[in-house]
Each structure stands twice: as structure tokens, then as C-alpha cells.
Backbone as XML, in Angstrom:
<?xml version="1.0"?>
<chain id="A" units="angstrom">
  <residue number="1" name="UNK">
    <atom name="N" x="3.579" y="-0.307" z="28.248"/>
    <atom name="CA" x="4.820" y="-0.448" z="27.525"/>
    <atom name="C" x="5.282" y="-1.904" z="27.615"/>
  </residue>
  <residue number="2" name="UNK">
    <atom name="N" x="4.346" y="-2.733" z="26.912"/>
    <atom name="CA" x="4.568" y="-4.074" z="27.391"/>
    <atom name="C" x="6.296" y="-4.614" z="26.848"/>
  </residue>
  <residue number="3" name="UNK">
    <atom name="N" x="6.681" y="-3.692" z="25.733"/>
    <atom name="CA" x="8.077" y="-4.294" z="24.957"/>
    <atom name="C" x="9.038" y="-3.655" z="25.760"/>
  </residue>
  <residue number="4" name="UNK">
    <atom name="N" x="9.038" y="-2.521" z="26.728"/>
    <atom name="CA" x="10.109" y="-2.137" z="27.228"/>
    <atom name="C" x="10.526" y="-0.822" z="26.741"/>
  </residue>
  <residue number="5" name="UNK">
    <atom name="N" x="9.796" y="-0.490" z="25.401"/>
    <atom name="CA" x="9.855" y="0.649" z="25.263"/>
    <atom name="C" x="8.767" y="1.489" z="24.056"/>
  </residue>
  <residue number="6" name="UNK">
    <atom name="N" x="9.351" y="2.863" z="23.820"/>
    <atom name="CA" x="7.811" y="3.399" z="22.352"/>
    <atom name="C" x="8.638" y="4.007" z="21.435"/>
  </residue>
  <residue number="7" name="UNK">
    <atom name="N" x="7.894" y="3.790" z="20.493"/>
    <atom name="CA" x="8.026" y="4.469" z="19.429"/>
    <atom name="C" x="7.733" y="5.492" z="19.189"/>
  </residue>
  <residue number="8" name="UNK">
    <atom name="N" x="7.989" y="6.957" z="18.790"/>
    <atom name="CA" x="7.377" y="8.095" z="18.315"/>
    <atom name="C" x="8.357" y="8.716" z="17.427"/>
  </residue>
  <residue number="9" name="UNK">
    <atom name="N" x="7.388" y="8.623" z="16.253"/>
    <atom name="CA" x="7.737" y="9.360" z="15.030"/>
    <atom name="C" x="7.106" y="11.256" z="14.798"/>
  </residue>
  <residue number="10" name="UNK">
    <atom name="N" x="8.281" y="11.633" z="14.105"/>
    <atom name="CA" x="7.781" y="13.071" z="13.926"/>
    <atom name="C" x="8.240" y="13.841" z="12.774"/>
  </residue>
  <residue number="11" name="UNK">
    <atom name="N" x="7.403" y="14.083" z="12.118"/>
    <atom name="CA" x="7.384" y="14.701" z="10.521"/>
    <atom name="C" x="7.476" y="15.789" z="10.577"/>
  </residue>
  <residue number="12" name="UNK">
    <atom name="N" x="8.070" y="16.676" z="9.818"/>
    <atom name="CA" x="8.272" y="18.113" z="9.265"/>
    <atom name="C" x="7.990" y="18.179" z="7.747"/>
  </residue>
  <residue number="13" name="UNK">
    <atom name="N" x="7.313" y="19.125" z="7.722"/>
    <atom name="CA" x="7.203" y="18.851" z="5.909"/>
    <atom name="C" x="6.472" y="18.487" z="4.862"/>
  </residue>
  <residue number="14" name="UNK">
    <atom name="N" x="5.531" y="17.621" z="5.794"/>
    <atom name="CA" x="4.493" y="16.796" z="4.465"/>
    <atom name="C" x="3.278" y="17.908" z="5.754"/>
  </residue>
  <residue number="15" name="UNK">
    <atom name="N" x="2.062" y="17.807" z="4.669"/>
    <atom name="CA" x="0.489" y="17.888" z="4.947"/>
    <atom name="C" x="0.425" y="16.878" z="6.032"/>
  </residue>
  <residue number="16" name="UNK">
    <atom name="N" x="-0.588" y="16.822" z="7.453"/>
    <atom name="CA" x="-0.900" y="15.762" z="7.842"/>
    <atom name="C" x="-1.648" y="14.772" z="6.645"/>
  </residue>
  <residue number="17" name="UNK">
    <atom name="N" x="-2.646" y="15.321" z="5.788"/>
    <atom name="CA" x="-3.376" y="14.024" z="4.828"/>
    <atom name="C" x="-1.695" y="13.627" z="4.239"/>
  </residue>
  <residue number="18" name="UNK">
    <atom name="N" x="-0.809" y="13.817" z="4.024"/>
    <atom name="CA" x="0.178" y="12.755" z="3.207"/>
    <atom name="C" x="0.767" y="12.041" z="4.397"/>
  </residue>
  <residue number="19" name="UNK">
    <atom name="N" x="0.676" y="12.851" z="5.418"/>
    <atom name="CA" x="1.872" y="11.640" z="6.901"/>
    <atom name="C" x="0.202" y="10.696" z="7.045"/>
  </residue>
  <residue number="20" name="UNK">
    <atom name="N" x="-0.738" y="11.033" z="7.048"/>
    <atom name="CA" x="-1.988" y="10.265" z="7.592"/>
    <atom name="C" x="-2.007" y="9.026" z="6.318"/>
  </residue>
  <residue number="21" name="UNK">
    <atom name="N" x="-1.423" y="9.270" z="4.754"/>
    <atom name="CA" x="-1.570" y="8.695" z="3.720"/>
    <atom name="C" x="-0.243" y="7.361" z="4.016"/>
  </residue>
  <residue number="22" name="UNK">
    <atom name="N" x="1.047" y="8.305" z="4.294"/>
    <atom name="CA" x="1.863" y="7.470" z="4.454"/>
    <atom name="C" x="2.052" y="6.173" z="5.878"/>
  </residue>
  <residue number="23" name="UNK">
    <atom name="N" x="1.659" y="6.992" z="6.742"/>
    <atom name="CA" x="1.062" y="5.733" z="8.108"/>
    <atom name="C" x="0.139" y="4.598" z="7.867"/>
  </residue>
  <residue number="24" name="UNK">
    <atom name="N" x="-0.599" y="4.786" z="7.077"/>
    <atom name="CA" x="-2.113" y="3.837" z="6.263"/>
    <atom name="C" x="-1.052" y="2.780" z="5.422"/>
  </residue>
  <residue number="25" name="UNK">
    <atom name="N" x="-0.022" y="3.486" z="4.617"/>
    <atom name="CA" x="0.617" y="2.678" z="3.933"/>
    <atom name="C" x="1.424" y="2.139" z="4.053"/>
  </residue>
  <residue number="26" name="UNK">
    <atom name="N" x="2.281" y="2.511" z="5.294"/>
    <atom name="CA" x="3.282" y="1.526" z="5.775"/>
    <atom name="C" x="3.044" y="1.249" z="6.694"/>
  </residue>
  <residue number="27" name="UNK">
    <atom name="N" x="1.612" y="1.079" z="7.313"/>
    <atom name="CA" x="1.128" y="0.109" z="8.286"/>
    <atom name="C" x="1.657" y="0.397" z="9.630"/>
  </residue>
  <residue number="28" name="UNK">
    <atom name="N" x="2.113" y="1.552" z="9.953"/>
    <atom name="CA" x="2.325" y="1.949" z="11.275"/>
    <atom name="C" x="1.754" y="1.985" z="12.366"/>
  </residue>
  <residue number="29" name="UNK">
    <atom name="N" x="2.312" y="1.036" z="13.156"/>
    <atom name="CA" x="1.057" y="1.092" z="14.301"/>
    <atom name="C" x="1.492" y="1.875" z="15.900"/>
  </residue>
  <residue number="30" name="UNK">
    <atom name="N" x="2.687" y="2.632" z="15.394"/>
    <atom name="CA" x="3.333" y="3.629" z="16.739"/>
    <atom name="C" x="2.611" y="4.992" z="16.255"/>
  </residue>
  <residue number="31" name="UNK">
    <atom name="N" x="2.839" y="5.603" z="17.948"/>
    <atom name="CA" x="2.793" y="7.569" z="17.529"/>
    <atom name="C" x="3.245" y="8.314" z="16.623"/>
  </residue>
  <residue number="32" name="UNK">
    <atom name="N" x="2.546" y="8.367" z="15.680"/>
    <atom name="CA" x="3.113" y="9.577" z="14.549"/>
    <atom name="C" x="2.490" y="10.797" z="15.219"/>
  </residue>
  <residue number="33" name="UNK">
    <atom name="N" x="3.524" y="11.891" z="14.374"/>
    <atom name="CA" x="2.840" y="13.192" z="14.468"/>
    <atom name="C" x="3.573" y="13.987" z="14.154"/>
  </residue>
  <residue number="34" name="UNK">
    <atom name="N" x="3.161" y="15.347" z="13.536"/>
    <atom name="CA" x="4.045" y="16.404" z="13.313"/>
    <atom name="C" x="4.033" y="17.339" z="13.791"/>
  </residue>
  <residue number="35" name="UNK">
    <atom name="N" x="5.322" y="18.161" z="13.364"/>
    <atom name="CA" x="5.404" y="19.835" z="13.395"/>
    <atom name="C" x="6.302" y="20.646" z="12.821"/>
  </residue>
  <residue number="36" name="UNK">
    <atom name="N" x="6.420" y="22.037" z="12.907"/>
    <atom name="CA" x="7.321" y="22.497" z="11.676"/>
    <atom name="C" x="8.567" y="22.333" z="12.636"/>
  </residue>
  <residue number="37" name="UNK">
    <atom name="N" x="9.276" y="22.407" z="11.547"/>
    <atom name="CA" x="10.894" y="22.701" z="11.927"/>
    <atom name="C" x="11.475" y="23.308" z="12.726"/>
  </residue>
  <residue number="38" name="UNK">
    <atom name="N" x="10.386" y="24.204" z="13.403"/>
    <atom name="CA" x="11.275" y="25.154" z="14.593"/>
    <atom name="C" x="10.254" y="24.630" z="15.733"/>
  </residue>
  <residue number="39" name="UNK">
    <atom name="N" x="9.791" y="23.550" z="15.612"/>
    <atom name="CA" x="8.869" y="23.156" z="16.675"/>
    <atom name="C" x="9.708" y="22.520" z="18.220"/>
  </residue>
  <residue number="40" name="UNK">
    <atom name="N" x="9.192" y="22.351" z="19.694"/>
    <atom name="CA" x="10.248" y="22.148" z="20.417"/>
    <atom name="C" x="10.522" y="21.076" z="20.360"/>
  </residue>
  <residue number="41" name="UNK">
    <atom name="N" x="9.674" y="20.006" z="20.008"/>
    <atom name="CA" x="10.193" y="18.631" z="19.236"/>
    <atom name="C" x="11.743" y="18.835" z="18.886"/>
  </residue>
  <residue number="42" name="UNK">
    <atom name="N" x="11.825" y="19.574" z="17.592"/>
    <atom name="CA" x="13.101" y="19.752" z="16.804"/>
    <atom name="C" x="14.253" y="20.427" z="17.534"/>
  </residue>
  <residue number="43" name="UNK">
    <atom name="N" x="13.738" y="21.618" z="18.458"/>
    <atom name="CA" x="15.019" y="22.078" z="18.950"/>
    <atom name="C" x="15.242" y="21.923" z="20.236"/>
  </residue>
  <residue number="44" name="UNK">
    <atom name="N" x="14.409" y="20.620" z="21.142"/>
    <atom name="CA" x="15.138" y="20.352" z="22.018"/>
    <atom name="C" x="16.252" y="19.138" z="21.821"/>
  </residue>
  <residue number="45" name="UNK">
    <atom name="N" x="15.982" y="18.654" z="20.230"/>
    <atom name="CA" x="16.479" y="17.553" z="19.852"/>
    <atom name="C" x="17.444" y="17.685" z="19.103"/>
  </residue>
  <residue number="46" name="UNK">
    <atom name="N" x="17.457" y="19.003" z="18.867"/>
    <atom name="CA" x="18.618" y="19.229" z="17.665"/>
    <atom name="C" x="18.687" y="18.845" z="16.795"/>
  </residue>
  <residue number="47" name="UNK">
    <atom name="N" x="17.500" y="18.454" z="16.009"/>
    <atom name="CA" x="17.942" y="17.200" z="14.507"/>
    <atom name="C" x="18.059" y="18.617" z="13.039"/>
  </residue>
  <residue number="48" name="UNK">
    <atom name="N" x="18.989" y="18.007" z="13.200"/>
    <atom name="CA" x="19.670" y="18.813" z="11.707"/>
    <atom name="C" x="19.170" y="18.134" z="10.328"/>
  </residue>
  <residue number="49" name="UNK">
    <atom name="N" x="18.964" y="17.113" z="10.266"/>
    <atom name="CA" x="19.025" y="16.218" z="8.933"/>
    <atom name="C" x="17.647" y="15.138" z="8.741"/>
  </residue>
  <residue number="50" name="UNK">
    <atom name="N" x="16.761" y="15.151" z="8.327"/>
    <atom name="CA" x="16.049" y="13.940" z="7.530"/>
    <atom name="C" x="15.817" y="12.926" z="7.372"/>
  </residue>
  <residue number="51" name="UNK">
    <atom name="N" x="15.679" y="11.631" z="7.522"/>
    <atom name="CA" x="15.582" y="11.518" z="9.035"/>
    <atom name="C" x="16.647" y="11.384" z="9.900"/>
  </residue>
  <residue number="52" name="UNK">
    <atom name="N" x="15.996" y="11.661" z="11.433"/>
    <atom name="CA" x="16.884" y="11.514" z="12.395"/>
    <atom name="C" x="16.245" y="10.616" z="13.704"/>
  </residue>
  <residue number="53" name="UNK">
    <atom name="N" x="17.362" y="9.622" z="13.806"/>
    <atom name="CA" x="16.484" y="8.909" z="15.216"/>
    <atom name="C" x="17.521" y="8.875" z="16.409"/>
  </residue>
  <residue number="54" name="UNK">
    <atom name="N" x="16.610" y="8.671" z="17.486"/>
    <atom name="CA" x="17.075" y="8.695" z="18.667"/>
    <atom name="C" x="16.972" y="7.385" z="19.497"/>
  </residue>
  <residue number="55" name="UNK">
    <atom name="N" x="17.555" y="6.605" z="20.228"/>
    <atom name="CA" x="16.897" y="5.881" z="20.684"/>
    <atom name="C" x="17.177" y="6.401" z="22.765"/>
  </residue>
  <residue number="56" name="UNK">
    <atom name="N" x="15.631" y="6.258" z="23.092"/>
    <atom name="CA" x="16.081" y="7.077" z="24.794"/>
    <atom name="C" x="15.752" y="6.157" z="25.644"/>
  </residue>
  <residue number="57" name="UNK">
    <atom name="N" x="16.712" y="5.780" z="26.175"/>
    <atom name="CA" x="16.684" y="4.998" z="27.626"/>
    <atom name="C" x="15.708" y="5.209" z="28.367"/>
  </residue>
  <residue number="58" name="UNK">
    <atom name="N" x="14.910" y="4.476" z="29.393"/>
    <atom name="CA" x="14.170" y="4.879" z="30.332"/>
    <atom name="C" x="14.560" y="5.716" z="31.243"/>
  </residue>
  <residue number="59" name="UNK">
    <atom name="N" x="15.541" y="6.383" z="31.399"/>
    <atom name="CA" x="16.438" y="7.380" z="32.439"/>
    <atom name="C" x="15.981" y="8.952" z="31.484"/>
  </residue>
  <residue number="60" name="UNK">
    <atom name="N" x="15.514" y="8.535" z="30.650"/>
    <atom name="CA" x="15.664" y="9.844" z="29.900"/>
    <atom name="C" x="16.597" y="10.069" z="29.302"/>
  </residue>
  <residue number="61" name="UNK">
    <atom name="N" x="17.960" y="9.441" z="29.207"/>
    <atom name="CA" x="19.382" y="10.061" z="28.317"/>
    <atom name="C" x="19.237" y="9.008" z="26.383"/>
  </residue>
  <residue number="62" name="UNK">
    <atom name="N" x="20.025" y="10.146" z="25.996"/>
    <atom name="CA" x="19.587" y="9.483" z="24.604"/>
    <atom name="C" x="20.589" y="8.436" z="24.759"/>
  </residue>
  <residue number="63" name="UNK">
    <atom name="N" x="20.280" y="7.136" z="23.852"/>
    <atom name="CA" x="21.300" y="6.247" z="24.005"/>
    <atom name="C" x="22.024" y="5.977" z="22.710"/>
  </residue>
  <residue number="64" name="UNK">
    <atom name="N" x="21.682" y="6.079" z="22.085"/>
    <atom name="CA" x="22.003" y="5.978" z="20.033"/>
    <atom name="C" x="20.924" y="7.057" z="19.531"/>
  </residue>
  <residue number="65" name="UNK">
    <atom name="N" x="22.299" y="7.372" z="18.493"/>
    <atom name="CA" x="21.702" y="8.688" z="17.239"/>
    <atom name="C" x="21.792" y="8.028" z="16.126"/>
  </residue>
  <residue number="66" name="UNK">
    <atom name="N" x="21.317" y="8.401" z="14.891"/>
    <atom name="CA" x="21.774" y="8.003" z="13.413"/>
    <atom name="C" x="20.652" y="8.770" z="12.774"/>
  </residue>
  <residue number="67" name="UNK">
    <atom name="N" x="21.182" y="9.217" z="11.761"/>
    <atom name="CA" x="21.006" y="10.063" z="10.380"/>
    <atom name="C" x="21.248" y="9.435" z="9.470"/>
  </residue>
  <residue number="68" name="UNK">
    <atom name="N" x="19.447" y="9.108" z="8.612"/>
    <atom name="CA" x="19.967" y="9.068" z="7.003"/>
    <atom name="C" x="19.100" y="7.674" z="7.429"/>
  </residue>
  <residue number="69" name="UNK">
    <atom name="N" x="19.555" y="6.142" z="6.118"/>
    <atom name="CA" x="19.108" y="5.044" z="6.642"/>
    <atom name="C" x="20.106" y="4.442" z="7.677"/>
  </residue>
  <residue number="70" name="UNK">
    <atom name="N" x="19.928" y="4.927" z="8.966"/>
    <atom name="CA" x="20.771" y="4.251" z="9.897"/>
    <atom name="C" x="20.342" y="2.595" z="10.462"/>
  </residue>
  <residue number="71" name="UNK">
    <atom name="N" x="21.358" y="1.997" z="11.606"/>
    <atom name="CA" x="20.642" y="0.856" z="11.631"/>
    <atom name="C" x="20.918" y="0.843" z="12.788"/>
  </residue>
  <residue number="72" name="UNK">
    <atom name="N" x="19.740" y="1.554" z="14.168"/>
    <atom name="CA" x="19.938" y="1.161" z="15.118"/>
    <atom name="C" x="19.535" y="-0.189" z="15.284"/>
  </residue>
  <residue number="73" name="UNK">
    <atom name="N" x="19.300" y="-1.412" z="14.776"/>
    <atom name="CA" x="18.913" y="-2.702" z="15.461"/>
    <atom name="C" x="19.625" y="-3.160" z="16.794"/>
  </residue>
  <residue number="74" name="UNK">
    <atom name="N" x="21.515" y="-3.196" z="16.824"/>
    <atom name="CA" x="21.898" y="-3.749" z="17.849"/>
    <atom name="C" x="21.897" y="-2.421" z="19.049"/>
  </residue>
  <residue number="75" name="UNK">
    <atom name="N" x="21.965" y="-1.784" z="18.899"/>
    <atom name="CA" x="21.324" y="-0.633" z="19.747"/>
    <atom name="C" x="20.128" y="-0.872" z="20.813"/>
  </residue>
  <residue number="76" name="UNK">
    <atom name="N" x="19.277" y="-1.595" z="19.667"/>
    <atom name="CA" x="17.980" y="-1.626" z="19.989"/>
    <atom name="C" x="17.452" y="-2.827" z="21.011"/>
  </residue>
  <residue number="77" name="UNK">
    <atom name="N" x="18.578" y="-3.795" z="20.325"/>
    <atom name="CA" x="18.439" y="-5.439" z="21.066"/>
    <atom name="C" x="18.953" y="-5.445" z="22.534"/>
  </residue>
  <residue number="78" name="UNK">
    <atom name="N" x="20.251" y="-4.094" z="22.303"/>
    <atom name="CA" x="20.832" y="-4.227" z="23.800"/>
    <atom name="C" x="19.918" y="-3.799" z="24.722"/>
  </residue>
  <residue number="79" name="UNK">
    <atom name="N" x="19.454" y="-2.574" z="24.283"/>
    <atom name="CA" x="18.240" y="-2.286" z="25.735"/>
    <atom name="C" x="17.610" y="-3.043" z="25.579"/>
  </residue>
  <residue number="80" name="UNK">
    <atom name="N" x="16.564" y="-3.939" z="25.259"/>
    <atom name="CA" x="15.733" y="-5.214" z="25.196"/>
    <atom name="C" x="16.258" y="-6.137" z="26.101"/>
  </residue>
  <residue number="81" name="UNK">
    <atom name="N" x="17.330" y="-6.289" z="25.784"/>
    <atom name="CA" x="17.988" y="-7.028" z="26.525"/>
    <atom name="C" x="18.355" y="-7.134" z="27.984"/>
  </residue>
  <residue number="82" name="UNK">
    <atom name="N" x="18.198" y="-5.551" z="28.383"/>
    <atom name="CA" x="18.175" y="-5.030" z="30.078"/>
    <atom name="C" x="16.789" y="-5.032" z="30.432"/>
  </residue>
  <residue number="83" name="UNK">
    <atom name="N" x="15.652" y="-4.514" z="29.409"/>
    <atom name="CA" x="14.674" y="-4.518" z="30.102"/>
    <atom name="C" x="13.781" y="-6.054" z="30.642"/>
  </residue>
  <residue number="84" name="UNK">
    <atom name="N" x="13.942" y="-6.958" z="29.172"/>
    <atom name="CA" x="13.603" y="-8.258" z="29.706"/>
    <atom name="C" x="14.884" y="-9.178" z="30.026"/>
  </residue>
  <residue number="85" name="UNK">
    <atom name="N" x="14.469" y="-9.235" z="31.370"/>
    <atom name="CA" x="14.900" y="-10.352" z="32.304"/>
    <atom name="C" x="14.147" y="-11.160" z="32.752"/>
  </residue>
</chain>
């Protein structure tokens, strides 16, 4: 975890060949992966809505939510910011 932290993405909905089509095409180079909607992914996470992100502290607690096109960036800079010192 050389940046301090990971990425993992998770799809509901498409075929893996279209999430495998869409990763190829937007050049993703984090964990994708899916599952259906009632998967424990989804309901230990509670995501109600399309996308939904989380961002989780190394403690395990979530630290920022957002739904829709959200913009965790300064969210994102602050933990960066604790992890490199």
C-alpha cells in the first residue's frame, strides 16, 4: 500500500464481459469486482444508490460517503496527508 491507501470498486448490474469492457476502457488499474445487490458487499455497506463511495480509514471506520458524482478529493488529500509524514 505504497500511497497509504486502496481502491476497490464494486458493480451490480452489468455482465462481468461489460465491467471487464469498461475497466479496459477507463484504464483502471485498482480492484474491480462484482456482485448482485443483495451481496454482503452491499448490505454490510448499506448503499442504496448508484454509485456510492466510501472512503475507510485504516482503523476500519468509514470516513466520507457520497452518492451520485460526488467529490471526495479533499476528503481524500486529508488522509494523505496523515498517512505521509
Amino acid at each position: 500500500m505504497p500511497a497509504g491507501f486502496e481502491i476497490l470498486g464494486v458493480d451490480a448490474g452489468d455482465s462481468e464481459e461489460r465491467l471487464r469492457s469498461f475497466v479496459t476502457e477507463k484504464k483502471l488499474t485498482w480492484v474491480q469486482t462484482r456482485e448482485e445487490e443483495s451481496g454482503p458487499i452491499h448490505r454490510l455497506y448499506r448503499v442504496q444508490a448508484w454509485p456510492t463511495y466510501f472512503l475507510i480509514g485504516r482503523d476500519g471506520m468509514i470516513v466520507a460517503t457520497g452518492m451520485g458524482p460526488s467529490n471526495l478529493l479533499p476528503e481524500t488529500e486529508k488522509l494523505l496527508r496523515t498517512v505521509v509524514k
